[in-house]
C-alpha positions as CSV (number, residue, x, y, z in Angstrom):
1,X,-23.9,22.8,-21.1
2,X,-25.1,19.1,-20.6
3,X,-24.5,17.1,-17.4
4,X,-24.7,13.1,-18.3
5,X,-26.2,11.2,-15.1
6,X,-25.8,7.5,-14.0
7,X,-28.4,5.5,-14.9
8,X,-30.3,4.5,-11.6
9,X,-29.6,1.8,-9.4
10,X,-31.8,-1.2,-10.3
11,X,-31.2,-4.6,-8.0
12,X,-32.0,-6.6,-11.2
13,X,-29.3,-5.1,-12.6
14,X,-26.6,-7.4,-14.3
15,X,-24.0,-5.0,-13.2
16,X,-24.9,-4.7,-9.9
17,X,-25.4,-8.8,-8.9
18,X,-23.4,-9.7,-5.6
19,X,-19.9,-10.6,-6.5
20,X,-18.2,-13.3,-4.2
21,X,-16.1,-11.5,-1.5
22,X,-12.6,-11.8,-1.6
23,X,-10.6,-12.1,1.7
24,X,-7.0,-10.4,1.6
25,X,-4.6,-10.9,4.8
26,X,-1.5,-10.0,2.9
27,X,0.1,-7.7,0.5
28,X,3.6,-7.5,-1.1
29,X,4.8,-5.0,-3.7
30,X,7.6,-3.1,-4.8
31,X,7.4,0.8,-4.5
32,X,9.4,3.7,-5.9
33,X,9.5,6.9,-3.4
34,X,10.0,10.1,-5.8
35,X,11.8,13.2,-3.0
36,X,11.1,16.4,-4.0
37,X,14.5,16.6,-5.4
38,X,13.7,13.8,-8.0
39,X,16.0,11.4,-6.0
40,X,14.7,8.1,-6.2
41,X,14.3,5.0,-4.0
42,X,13.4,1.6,-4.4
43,X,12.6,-1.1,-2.0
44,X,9.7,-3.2,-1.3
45,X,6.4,-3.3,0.6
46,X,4.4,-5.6,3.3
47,X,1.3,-5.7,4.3
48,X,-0.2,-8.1,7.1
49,X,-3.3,-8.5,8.6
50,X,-4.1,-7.1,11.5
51,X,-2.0,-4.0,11.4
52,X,1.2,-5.1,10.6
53,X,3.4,-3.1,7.4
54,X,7.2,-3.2,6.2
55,X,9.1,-1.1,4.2
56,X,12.0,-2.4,3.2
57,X,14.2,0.1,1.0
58,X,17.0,-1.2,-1.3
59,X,20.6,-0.3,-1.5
60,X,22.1,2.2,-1.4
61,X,19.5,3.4,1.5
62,X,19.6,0.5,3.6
63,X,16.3,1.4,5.4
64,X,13.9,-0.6,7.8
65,X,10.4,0.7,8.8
66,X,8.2,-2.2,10.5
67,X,5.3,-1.5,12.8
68,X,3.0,-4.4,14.3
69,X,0.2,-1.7,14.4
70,X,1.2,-0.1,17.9
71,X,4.9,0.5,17.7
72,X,6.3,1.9,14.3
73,X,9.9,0.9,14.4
74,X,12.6,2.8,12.5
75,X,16.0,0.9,11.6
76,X,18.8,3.1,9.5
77,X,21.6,0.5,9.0
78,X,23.6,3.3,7.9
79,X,23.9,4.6,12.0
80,X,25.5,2.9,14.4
81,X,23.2,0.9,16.7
């Protein structure tokens, strides 16, 4: 049995040079949710800085959740409101 190692850390190192930081204060994507059923849905996600996430799903699940990073609200257009 052999166990291959990481070569040691070495500040000279090209690999290891400071890379410029990159600031993110918003994501957007779509997502697929796979149920344990293999029922699929669709829709598409937020993400804000600070705190604040969406999920919107597609038809036919006409879904809302939205939270401002207190309150996580839940809107199912399918019940009446």
């Amino acid at each position: 049995m052999s166990v291959v190692l990481p070569a040691p850390f070495s500040p000279t190192s090209p690999k290891t040079q400071p890379r410029p930081t990159v600031s993110v204060t918003s994501l957007k994507a779509r997502f697929i949710l796979i149920a344990p059923n293999f029922q699929t849905s669709h829709g598409e996600f937020s993400l804000e800085k600070p705190g604040k996430i969406r999920f919107e799903y597609d038809p036919p699940d006409q879904l809302l959740v939205v939270s401002d990073g207190k309150v996580i609200t839940l809107v199912d257009y399918d019940l009446p409101q």
